[in-house]
C-alpha atoms as a printed R data frame, in Angstrom:
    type eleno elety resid chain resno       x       y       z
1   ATOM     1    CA   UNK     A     1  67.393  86.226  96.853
2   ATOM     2    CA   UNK     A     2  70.458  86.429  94.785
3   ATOM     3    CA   UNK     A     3  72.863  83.526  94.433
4   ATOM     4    CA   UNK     A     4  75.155  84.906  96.716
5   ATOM     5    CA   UNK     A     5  72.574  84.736  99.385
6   ATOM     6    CA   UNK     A     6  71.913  81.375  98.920
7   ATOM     7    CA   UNK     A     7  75.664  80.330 100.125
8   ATOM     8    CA   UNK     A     8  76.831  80.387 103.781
9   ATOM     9    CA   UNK     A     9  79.933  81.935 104.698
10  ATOM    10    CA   UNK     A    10  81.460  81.984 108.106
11  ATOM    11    CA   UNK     A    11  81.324  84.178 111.351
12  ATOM    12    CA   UNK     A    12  83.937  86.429 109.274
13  ATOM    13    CA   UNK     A    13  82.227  86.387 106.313
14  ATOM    14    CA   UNK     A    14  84.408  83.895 104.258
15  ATOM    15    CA   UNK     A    15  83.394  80.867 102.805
16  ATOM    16    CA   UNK     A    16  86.335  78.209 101.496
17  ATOM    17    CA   UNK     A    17  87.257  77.882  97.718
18  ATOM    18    CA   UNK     A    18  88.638  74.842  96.278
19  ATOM    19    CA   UNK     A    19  90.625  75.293  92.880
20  ATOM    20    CA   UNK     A    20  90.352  72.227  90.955
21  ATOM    21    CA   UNK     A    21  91.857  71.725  87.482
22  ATOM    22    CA   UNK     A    22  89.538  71.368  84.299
23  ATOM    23    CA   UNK     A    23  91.296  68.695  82.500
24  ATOM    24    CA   UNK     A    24  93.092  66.494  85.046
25  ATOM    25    CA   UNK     A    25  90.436  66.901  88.058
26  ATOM    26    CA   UNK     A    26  93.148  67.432  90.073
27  ATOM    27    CA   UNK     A    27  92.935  69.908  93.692
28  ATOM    28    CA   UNK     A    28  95.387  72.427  93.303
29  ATOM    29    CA   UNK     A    29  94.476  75.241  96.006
30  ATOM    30    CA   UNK     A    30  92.670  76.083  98.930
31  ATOM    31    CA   UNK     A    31  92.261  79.689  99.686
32  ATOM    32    CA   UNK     A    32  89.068  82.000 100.999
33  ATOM    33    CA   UNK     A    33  86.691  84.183  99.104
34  ATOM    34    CA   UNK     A    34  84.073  86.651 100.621
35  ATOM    35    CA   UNK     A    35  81.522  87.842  98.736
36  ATOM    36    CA   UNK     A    36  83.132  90.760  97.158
37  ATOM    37    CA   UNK     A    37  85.997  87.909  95.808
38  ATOM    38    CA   UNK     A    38  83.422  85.699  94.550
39  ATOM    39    CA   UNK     A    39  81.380  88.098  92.914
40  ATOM    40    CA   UNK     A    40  84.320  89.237  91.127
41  ATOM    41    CA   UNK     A    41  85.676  85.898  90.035
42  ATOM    42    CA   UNK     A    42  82.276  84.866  88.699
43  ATOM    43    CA   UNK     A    43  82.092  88.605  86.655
44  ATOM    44    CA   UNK     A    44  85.237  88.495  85.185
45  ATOM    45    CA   UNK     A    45  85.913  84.566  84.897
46  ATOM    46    CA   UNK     A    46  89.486  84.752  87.302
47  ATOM    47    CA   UNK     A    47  89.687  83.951  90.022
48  ATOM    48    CA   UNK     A    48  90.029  86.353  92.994
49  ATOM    49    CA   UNK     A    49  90.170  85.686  96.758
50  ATOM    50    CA   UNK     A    50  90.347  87.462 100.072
51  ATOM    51    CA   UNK     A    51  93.843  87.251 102.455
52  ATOM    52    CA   UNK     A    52  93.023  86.641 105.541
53  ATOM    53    CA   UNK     A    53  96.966  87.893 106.349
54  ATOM    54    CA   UNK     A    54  96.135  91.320 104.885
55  ATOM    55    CA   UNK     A    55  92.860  92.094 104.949
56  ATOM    56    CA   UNK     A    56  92.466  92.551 101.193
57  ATOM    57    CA   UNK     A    57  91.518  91.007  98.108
58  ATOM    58    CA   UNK     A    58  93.632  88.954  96.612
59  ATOM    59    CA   UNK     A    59  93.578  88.739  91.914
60  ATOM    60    CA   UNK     A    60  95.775  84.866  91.934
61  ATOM    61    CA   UNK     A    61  98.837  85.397  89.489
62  ATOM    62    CA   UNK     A    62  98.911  89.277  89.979
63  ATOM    63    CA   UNK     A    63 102.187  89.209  91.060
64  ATOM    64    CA   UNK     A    64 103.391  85.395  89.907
65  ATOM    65    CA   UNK     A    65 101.132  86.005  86.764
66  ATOM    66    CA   UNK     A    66  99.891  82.361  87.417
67  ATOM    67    CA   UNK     A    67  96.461  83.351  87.070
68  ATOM    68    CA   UNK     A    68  93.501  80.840  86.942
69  ATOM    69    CA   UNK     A    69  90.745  81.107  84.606
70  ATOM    70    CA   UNK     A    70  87.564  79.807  85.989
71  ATOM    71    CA   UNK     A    71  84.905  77.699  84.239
72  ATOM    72    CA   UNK     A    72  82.569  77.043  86.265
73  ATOM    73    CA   UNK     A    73  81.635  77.897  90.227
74  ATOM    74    CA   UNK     A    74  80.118  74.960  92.176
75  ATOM    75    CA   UNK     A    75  79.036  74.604  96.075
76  ATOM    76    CA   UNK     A    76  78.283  71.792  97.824
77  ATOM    77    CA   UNK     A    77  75.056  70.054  99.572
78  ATOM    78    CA   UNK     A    78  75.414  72.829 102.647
79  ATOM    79    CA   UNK     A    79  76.210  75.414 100.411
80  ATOM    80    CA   UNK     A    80  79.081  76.494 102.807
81  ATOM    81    CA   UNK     A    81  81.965  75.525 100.332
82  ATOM    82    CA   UNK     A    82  83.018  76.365  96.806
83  ATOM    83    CA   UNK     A    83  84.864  74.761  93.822
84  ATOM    84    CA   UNK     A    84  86.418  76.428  91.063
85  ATOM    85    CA   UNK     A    85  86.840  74.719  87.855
86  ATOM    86    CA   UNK     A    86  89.698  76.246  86.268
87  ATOM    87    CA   UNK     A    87  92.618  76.378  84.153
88  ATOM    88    CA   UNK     A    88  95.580  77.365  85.805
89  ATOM    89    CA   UNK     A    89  98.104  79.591  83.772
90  ATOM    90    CA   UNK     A    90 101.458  78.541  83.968
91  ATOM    91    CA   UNK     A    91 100.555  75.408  85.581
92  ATOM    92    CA   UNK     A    92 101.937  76.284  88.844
93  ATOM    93    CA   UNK     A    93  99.097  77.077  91.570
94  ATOM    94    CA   UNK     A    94 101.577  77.218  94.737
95  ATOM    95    CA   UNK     A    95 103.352  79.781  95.766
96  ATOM    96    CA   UNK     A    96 106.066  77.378  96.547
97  ATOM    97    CA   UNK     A    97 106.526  76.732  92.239
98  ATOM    98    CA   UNK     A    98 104.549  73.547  92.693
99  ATOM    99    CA   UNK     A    99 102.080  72.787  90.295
100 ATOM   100    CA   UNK     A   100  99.276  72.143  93.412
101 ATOM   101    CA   UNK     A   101  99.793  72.900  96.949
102 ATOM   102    CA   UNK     A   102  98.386  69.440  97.894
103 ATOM   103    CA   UNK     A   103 102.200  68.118  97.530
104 ATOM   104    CA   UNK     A   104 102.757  66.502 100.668
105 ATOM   105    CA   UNK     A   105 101.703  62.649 101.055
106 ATOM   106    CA   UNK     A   106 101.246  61.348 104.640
107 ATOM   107    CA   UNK     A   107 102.427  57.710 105.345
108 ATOM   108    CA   UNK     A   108 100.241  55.853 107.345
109 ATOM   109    CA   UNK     A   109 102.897  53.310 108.508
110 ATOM   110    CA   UNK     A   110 105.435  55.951 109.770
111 ATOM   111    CA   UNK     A   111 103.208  59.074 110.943
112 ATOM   112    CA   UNK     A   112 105.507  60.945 108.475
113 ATOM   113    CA   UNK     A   113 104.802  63.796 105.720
114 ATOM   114    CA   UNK     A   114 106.236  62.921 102.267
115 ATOM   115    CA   UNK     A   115 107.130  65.185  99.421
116 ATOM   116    CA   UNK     A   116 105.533  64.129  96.158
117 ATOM   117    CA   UNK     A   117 106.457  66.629  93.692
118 ATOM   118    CA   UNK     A   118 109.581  69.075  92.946
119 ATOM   119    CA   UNK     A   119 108.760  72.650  92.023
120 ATOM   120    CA   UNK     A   120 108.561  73.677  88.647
121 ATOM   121    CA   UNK     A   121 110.081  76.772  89.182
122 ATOM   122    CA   UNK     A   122 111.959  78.314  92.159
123 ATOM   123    CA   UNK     A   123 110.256  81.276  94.329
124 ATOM   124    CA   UNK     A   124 113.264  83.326  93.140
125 ATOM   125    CA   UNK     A   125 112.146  82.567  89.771
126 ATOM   126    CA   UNK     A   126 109.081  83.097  90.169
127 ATOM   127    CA   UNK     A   127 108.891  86.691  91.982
128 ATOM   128    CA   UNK     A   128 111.780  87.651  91.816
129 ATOM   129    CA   UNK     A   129 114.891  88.104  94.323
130 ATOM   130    CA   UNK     A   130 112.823  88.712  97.288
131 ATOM   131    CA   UNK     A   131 112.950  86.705  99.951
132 ATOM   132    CA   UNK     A   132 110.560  83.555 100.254
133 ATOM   133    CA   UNK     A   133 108.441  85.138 103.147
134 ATOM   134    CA   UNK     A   134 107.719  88.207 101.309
135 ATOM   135    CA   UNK     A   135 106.787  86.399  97.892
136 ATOM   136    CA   UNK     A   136 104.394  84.075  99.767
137 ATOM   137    CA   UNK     A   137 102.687  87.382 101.382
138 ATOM   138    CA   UNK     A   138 102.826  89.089  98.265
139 ATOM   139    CA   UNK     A   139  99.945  88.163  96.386
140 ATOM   140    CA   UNK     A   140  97.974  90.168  98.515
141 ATOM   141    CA   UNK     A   141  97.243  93.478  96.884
142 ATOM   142    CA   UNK     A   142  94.806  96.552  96.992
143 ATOM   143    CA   UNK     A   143  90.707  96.099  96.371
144 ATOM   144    CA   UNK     A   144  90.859  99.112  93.921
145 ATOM   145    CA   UNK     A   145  93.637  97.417  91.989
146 ATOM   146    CA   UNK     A   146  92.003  93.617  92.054
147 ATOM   147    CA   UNK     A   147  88.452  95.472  90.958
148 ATOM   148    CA   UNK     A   148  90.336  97.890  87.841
149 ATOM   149    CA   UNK     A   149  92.020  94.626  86.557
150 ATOM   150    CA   UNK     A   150  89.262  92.661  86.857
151 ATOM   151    CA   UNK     A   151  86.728  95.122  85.318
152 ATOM   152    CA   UNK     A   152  89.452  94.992  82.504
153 ATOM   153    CA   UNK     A   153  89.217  90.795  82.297
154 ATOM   154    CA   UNK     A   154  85.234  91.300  82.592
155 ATOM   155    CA   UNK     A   155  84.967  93.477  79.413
156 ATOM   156    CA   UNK     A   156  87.398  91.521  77.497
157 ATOM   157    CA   UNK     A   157  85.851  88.546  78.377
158 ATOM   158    CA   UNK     A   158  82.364  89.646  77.868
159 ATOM   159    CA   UNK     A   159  83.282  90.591  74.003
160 ATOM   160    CA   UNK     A   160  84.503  87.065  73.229
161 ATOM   161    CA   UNK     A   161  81.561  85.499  75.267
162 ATOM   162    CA   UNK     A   162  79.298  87.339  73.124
163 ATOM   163    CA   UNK     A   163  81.059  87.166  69.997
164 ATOM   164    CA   UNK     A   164  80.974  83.398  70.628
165 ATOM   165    CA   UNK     A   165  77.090  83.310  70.783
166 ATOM   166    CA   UNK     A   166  76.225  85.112  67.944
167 ATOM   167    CA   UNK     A   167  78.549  82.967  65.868
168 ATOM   168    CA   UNK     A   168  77.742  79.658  67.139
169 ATOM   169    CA   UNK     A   169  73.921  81.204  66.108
170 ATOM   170    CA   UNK     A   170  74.890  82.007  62.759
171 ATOM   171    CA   UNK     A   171  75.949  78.916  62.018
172 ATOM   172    CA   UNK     A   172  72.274  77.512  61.352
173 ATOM   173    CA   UNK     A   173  70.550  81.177  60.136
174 ATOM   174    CA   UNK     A   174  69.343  81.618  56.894
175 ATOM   175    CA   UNK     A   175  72.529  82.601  54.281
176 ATOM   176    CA   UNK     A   176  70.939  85.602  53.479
177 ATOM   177    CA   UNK     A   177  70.305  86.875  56.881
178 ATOM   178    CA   UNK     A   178  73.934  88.263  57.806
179 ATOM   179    CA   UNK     A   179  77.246  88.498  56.694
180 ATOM   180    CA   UNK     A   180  78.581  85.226  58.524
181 ATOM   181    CA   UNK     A   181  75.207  83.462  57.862
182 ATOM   182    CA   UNK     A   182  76.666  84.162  53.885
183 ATOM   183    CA   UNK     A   183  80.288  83.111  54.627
184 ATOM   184    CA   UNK     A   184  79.361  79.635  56.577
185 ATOM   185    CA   UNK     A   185  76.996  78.874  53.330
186 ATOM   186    CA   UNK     A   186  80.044  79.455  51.555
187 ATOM   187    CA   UNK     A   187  82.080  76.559  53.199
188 ATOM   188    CA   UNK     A   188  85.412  76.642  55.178
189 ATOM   189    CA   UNK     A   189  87.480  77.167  51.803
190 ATOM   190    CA   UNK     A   190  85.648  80.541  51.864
191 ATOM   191    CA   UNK     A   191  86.225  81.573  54.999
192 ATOM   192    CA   UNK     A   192  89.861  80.847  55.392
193 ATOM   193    CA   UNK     A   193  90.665  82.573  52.152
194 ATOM   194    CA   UNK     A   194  88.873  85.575  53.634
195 ATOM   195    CA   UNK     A   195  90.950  84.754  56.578
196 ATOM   196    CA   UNK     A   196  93.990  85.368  54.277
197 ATOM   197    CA   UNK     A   197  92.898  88.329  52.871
198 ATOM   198    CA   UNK     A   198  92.319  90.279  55.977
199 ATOM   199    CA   UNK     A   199  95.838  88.919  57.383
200 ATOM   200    CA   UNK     A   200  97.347  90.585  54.455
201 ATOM   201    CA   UNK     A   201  95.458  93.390  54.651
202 ATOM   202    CA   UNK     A   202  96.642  94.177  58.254
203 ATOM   203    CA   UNK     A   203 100.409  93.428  57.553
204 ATOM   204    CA   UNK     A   204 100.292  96.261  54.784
205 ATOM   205    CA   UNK     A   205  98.298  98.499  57.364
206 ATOM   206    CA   UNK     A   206 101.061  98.111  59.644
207 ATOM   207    CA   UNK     A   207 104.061  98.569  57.211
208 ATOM   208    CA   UNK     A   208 101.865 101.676  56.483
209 ATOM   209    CA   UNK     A   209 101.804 102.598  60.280
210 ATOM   210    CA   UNK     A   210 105.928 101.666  60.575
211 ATOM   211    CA   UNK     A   211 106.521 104.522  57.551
212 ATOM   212    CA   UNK     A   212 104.331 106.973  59.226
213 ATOM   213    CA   UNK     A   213 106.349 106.391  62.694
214 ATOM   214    CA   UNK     A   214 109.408 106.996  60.396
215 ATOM   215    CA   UNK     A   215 108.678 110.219  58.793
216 ATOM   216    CA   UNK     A   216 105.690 111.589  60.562
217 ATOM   217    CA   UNK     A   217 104.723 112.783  64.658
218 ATOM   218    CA   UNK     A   218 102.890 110.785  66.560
219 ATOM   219    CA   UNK     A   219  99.332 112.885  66.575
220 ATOM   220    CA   UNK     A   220 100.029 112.486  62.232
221 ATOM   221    CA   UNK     A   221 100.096 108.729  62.567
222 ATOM   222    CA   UNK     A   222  96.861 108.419  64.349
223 ATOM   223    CA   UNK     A   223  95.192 107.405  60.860
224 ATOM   224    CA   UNK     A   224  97.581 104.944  60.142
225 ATOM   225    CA   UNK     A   225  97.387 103.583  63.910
226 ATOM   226    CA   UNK     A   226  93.634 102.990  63.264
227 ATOM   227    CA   UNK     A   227  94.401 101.281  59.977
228 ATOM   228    CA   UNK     A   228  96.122  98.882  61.588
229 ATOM   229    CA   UNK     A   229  93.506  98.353  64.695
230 ATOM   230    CA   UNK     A   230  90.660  97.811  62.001
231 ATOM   231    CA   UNK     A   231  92.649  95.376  60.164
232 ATOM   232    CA   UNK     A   232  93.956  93.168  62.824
233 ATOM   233    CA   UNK     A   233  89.971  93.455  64.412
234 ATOM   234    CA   UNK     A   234  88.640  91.621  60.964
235 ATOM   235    CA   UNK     A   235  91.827  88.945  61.411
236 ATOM   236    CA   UNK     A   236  90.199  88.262  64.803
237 ATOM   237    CA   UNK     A   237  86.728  87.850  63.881
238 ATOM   238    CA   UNK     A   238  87.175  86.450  60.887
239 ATOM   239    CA   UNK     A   239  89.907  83.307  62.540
240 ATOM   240    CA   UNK     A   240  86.426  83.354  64.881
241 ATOM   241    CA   UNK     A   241  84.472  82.627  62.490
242 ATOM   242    CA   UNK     A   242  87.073  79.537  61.083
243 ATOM   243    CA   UNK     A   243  87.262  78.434  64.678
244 ATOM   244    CA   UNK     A   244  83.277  78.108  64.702
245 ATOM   245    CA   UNK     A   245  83.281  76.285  61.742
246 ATOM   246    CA   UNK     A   246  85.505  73.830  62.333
247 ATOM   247    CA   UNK     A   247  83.316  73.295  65.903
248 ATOM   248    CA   UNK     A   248  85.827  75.538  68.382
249 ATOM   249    CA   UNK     A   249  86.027  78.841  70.043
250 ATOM   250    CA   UNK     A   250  87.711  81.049  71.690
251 ATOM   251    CA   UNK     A   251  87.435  79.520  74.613
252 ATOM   252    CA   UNK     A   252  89.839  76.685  73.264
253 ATOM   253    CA   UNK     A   253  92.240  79.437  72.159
254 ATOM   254    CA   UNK     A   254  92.335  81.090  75.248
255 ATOM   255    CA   UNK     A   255  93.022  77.522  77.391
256 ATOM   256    CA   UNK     A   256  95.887  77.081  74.957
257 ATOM   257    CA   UNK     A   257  97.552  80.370  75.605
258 ATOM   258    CA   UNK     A   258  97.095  79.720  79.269
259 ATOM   259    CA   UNK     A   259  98.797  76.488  79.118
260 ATOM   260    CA   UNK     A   260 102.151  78.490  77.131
261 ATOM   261    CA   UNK     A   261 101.662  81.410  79.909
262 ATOM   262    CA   UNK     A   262 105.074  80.736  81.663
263 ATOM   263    CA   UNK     A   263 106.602  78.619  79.248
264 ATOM   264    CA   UNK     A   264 110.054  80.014  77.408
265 ATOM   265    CA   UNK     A   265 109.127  80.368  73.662
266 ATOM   266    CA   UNK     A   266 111.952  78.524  73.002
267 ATOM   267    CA   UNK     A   267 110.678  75.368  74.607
268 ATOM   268    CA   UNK     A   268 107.472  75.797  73.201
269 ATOM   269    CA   UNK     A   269 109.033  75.581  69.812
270 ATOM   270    CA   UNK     A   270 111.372  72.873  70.555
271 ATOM   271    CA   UNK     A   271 108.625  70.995  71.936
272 ATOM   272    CA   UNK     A   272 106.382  70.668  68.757
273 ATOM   273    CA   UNK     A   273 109.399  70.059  66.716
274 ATOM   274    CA   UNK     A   274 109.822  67.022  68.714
275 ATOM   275    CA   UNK     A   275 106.264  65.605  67.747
């Protein structure tokens, strides 16, 4: 019996999903998955849902780009309900530009709903000039395009996942059994200097690339184009392996870059000045 078997979705086949934030522990969403949703979000590590409204699956953020990346998939006792661990991009999970949908506060004295939070961003902001209606309904796209993008997230997550293990596992192998068995003997000084070297390597590669574009057509610059692909490749890995030295990954790098997704670059800046 696979896992998916062992949960119990409704008379329609849906089973609810709770969105909960990784850091805080706070609820931000409750939306519906079906097995086709769930199986995606736990492939791919974003998380997808089904509309109920249109019939479809539903990729969060594909129109907002307030995706949420999951980190772990729990049920309950019944195994009838899920929760989603996850770091929301942008920091806005409502459609309404609140950072949880949970926003309204009942008070017990007066029988009345409160308002707890102001939105971060306006719905006009967020998707555009359309009218409120249509940006709530319009998260809501085709299966084909939810199961292309997140085949796309799936790969690209699979490549860090792996490159992740094998690191970590060089870490303790025998110096002369690889290449970054050899460079964590070495010591950090070692590997950030290769660090350095690649880095400069790629920004001649591209100069090289940025000539080409200049004087050559575009089937003459494919050399140059893979120059520049091999040498930014080697500043990855090898800011992988510094990360894995100094006890990180890339799952830390990837949280951080959701937590800027949204923000102006300008604030960003601004904002670490003012530390």
């Amino acid at each position: 019996m696979s896992w998916l078997d062992q949960l119990t979705f409704n008379e329609n086949g849906l089973i609810p999903a709770i969105a909960q934030d990784k850091d805080t522990g706070r609820i931000l969403m409750m939306a519906w998955q079906n097995k086709e949703a769930l199986e995606l979000t736990a492939k791919t590590g974003q998380a997808v849902y089904f509309s109920r409204s249109r019939g479809k699956l539903w990729h969060k953020g594909e129109s907002s780009g307030h995706t949420q990346i999951v980190h772990e998939i729990r049920t309950d006792c019944d195994a009838d309900a899920i929760t989603l661990i996850i770091t929301q991009v942008g920091g806005i999970a409502c459609h309404t530009g609140r950072q949880s949908c949970f926003y309204q506060k009942l008070d017990v004295a007066t029988g009345e709903w409160h308002t707890t939070e102001a939105p971060i961003k306006s719905s006009e902001e967020i998707y555009g000039n359309a009218a409120h209606s249509h940006a709530k309904n319009s998260h809501a796209q085709s299966a084909t395009q939810a199961a292309n993008s997140a085949a796309n997230h799936a790969q690209a997550a699979n490549i860090l996942a792996q490159l992740d293990s094998i690191l970590q596992e060089r870490k303790s192998a025998d110096k002369d059994s690889s290449y970054v068995a050899s460079l964590y003997h070495k010591g950090l000084n070692k590997i950030l200097e290769k660090v350095g070297e690649e880095a400069v390597e790629a920004i001649i590669a591209a100069k090289e690339l940025q000539l080409a574009n200049a004087t050559k057509s575009d089937s003459d610059s494919d050399s140059e184009r893979g120059d520049v692909i091999y040498e930014i490749a080697d500043v990855w890995f090898h800011s992988l392996v510094a990360l894995h030295a100094l006890d990180l990954s890339s799952e830390d790098i990837l949280a951080e870059l959701a937590r800027r997704f949204g923000l102006s670059g300008i604030d960003e800046k601004n904002a670490r000045s003012a530390k």
